[in-house]
C-alpha positions as CSV (number, residue, x, y, z in Angstrom):
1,X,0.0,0.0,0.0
2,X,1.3,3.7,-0.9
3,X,2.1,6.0,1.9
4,X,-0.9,8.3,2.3
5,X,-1.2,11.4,-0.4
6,X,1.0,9.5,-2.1
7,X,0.3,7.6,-5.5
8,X,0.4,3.9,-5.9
9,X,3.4,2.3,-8.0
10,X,2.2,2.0,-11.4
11,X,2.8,2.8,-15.4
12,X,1.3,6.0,-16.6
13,X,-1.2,5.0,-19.5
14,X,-2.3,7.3,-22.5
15,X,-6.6,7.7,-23.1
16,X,-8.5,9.7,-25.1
17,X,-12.1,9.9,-24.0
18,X,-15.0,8.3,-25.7
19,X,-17.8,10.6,-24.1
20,X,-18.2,13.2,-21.4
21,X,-21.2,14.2,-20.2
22,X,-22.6,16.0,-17.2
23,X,-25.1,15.4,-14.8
24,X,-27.7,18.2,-14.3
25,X,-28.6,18.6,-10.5
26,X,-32.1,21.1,-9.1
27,X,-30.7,22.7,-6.2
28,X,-33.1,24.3,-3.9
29,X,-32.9,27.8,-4.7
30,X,-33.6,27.1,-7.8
31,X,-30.2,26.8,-9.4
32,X,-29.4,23.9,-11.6
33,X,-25.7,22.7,-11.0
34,X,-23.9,20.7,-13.8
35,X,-20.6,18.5,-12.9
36,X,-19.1,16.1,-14.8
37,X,-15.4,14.7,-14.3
38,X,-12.8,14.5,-16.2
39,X,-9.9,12.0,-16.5
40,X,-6.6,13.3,-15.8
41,X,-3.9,11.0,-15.7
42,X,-4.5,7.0,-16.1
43,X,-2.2,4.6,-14.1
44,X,-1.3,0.0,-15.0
45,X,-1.4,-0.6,-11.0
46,X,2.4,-2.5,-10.7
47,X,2.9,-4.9,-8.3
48,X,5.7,-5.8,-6.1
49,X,7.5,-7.5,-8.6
50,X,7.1,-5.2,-10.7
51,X,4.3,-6.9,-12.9
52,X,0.8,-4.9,-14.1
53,X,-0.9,-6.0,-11.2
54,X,-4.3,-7.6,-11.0
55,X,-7.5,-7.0,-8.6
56,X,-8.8,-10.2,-7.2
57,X,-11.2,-10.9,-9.6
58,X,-8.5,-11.2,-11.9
59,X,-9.4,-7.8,-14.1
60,X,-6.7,-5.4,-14.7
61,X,-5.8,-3.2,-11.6
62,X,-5.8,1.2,-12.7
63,X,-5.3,3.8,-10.4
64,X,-6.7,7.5,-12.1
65,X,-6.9,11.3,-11.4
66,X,-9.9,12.9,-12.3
67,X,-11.3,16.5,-12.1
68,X,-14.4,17.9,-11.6
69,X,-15.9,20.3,-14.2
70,X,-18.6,22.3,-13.2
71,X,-21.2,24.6,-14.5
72,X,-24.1,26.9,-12.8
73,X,-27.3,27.4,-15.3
74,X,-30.4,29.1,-14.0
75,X,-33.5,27.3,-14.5
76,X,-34.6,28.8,-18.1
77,X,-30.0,28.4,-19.2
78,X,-31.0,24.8,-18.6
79,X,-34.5,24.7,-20.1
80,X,-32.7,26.3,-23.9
81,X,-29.6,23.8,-23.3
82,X,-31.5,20.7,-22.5
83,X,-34.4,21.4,-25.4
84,X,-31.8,21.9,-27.5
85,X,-29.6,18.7,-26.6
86,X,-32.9,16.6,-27.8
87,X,-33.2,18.2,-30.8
88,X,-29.7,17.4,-32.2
């Protein structure tokens, strides 16, 4: 196990994403909060040896950084954007 606030011992990985989308949240006053994350940095989990490690149901083991995006619509913002998404 890493030291805490460090990283875990692994193999930085290149990605490119497939699809980012956020998800729209009604906050009580009325504001409508988007967030979505965003992958940062991708790492092969190494083992001890030195090996891509594994989880232990056998699928490949990943460590990742992400970020969150945000965005702050007011109701009718939201109303144009999301009318407009099902239309396209």
């Amino acid at each position: 196990m890493a030291p805490e606030g460090q990283a875990p011992k692994g193999k930085l990985v290149g990605f490119k994403p497939l699809q980012e989308r956020y998800c729209y949240y009604s906050l009580d006053d009325g504001t409508v909060l988007g967030v979505k994350p965003v992958m940062v940095k991708v790492f092969r989990l190494l083992g001890p040896d030195g090996r891509p490690a594994n989880g232990q149901d056998g699928a490949p083991a990943y460590f990742y950084q992400t970020q969150n995006v945000t965005q702050v619509l007011t109701p009718d913002e939201y109303k144009v954007m999301s009318s407009r998404d099902l239309q396209e």
